[in-house]
N, C-alpha and C positions, 0 to 999 in steps of 0.2 A: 322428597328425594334430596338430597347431601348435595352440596354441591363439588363440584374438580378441586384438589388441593393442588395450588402449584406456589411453589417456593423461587426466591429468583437472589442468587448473589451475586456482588461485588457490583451492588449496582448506584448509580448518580442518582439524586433527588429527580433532575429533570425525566430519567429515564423510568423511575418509578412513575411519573406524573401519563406519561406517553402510554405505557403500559394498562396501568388503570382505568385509563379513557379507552383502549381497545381491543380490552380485556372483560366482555360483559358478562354477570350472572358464573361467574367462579370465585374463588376463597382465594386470592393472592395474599403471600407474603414476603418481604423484604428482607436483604439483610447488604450492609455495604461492605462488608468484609467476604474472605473466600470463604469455604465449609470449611467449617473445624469440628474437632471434636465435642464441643459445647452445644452443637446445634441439634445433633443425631436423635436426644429425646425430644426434640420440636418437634421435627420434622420427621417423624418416622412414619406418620401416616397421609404420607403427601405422595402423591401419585408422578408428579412432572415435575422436575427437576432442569432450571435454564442458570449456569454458570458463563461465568466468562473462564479466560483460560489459568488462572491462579489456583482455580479448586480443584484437584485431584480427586479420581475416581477410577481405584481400585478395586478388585476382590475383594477385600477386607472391607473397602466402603461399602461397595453393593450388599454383602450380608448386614452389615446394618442398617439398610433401607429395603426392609423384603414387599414393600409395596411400588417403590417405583416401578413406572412402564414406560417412561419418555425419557431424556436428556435432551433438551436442546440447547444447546451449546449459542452461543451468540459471539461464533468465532466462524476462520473461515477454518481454520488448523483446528484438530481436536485428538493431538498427543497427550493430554490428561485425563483421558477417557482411557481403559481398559475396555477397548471392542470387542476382543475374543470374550473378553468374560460376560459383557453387558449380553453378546447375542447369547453365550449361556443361560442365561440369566432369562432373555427375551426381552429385554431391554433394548428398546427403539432410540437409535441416537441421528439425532440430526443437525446441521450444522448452517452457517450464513454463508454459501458459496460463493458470490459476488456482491460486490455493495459499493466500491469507491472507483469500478473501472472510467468514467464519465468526468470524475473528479480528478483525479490522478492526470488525467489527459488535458484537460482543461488548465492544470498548474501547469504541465509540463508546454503549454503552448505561452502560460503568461510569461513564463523562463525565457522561452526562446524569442516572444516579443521584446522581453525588457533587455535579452543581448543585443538586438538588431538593430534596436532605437535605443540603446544606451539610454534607456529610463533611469538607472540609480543614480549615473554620473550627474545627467541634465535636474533632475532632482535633488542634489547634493550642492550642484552650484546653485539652483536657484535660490536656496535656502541662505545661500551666505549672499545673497543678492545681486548675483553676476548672472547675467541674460544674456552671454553672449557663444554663439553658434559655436566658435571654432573647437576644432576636434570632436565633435557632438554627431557628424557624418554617420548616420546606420547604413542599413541595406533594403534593401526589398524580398519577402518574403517568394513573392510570385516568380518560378522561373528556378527556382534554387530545388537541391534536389536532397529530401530528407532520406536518410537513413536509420528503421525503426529495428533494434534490435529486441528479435521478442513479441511475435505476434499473439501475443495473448489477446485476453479480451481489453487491458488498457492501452496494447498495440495498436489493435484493431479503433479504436476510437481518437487516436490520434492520429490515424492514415485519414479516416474519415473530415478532421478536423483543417490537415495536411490540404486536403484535395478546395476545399475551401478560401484555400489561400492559392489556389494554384501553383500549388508543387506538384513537383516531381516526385513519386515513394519508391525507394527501394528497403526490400528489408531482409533478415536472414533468420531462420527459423530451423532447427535440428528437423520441425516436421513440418512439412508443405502442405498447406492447403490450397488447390489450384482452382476448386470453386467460387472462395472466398477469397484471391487472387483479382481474379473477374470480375466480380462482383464489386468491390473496394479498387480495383483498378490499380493494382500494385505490381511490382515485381520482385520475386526471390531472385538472392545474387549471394555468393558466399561470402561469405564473413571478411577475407582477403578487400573482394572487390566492395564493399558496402565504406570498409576502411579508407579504399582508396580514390572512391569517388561522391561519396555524402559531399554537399555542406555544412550540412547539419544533421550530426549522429545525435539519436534518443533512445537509452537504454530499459526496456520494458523486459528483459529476462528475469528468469526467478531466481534465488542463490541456494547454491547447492557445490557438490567438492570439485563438480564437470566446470561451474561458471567461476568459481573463485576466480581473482583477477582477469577474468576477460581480456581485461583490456590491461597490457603490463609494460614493461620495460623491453621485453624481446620483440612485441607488435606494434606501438604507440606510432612510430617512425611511418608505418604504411600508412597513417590517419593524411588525405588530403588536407596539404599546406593550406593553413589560412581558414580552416573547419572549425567549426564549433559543437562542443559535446554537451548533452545534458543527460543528468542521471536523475532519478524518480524513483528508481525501484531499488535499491541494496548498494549501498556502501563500498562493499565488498568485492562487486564486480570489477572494480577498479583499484589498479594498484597506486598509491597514492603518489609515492617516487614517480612514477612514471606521469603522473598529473602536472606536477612541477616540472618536468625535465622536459614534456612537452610545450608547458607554458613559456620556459625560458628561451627553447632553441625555436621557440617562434613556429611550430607546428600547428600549434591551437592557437587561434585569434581571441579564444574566450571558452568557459567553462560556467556551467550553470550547474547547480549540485543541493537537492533538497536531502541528504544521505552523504556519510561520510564515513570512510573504511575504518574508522575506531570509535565510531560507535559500539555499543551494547548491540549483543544477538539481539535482534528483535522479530517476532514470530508473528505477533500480530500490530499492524498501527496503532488499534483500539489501546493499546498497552500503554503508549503514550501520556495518555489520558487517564491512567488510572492512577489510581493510589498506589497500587502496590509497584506499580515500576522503579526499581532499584535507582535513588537518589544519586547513586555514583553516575548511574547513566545520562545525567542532566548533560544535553549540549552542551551548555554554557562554558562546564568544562574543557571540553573536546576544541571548542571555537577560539576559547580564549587566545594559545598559541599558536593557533593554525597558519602554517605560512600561507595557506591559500587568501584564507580569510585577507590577506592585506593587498589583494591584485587588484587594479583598477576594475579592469578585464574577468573578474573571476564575482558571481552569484551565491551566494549559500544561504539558503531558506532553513528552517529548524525540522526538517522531516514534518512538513505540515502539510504537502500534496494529499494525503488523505483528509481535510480535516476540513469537510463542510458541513452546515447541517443537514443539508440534505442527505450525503451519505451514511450520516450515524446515523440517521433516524427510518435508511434503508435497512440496519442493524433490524432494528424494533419491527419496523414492517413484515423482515422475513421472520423474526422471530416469531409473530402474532400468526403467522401465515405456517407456521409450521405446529405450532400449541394446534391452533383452529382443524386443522388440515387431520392431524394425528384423534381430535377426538370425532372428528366426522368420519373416521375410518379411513380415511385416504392419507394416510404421511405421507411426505414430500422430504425433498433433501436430505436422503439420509445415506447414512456413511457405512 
């Protein structure tokens, strides 16, 4: 009996390595570029099909691949899928719905550590050999009352990590969950009052044209004096003017930011990481003249909150979990 052909692009040596280990008694093959049209007479008799998100998959593609029966995508977004066509088609598409919420929450608390004890200051003097306290005063964690914007699931896991430190959570969510409220021991409060009484605001919303600057120059003013912001999830939520103009008129005590509003769209983290992420979009750029970048007071990490290996290699997991799942008769995760 033949065995399963599955084809896999745009993919990292190590990921091919992960893959092959648990991936047993099937035909894999590789390629580290997207699909092109050079591939079509390979792979024409390949059954399952796992892209990341640079490969395009149209009508036009799908009639060149009249054996596919899978896509699984090894994204959480899968706008380069044609879905009306694929279910045409009966093409099973499924996707990595979560993979970094544990991770993301975990940066987003080293942030708000390294604001409260002034780690990069005390780190920066020690380096030139000065060991001495003054100015170096943080704060204590416990007793402070966070403000989570955005109770997703990396909301959710930093309310949890919150309650650990004995804070306070408040948070603001277009949709209430009042079970999961209780449960996590939080409180919904609106957007106004979250501004006006946090110490410390942490932005886990998604972006979209409703979030676009969130947080701007007409609301910044309601942010409790002497707060501190950290951002994790989009760039964009925040208007940058209003970043500075907070920092200056002495609103914000400090600002922690692994995201920056002129950044490159970015759709998925994993994008990062890849080859094909447009060269223009290199931070480096971006950071060079950034007036943030020169605050004592002010954090910027290179959008790396997603970037452990455990979380990429929850990638692989759901992938292997969704190939498996699909030839056992049972799919999962699908879109």
């Amino acid at each position: 009996m033949s065995k399963t052909k599955i084809v896999f692009f745009e993919t990292e040596n190590w990921e091919k390595e992960y893959l092959i280990k648990n991936l047993k008694n099937l035909e894999l093959k590789f390629f580290n570029e997207p699909l092109e049209d050079k591939h079509f007479a390979v792979i024409k008799d390949y059954s399952i099909i796992s892209p990341f998100i640079y490969s395009k998959f149209t009508r036009e593609v799908f009639n060149l691949l009249p054996k596919v029966k899978l896509i699984s995508t090894r994204s959480t977004g899968f706008d380069h899928i044609d879905i009306s066509e694929a279910k045409k088609k009966k093409i099973k598409v499924c996707n990595v719905p979560y993979y970094g919420e544990n991770t993301v929450a975990e940066h987003t608390f080293a942030l708000i550590l390294a604001l409260s004890r002034k780690l990069c200051l005390s780190w920066e003097r020690s380096k030139k050999g000065d060991f001495s306290p003054e100015g170096l005063m943080g704060f204590d964690l416990k007793g402070k009352t966070l403000g989570i914007i955005g109770m997703g699931h990396i909301g959710q896991h930093v309310a949890r990590i919150a309650k650990g430190f004995e804070m306070k959570v408040i948070t603001f969510d277009v949709r209430k969950d009042l079970k999961l409220a209780k449960e996590l021991n939080f409180t919904y409060v609106s957007f106004e009052k979250l501004l006006k009484t946090a110490d410390i605001i942490s932005l886990h919303a998604p972006y979209n044209k409703e979030t676009h600057h969130l947080l701007n120059n007409k609301n910044i003013h309601l942010i409790k004096k002497g707060a501190y912001l950290i951002n994790t999830a989009r760039g964009a939520l925040i208007e940058t003017e209003a970043l500075i103009k907070a920092l200056g008129e002495k609103i914000l005590a400090g600002i922690a930011l692994d995201v920056l509003e002129e950044e490159c769209f970015i759709k998925e983290e994993r994008q990062l990481l890849s080859k094909e992420f447009p060269k223009e979009c290199d931070l480096k750029t971006v950071l060079r003249n950034h007036l943030l970048l020169q605050q004592e007071n002010v954090i910027i990490t290179p959008h790396n909150a997603f970037n452990s290996k455990e979380a990429l290699e929850r990638i692989l997991e759901t992938t292997v979990s969704n190939i498996n799942s699909f030839l056992n008769n049972k799919p999962v995760n699908l879109v």
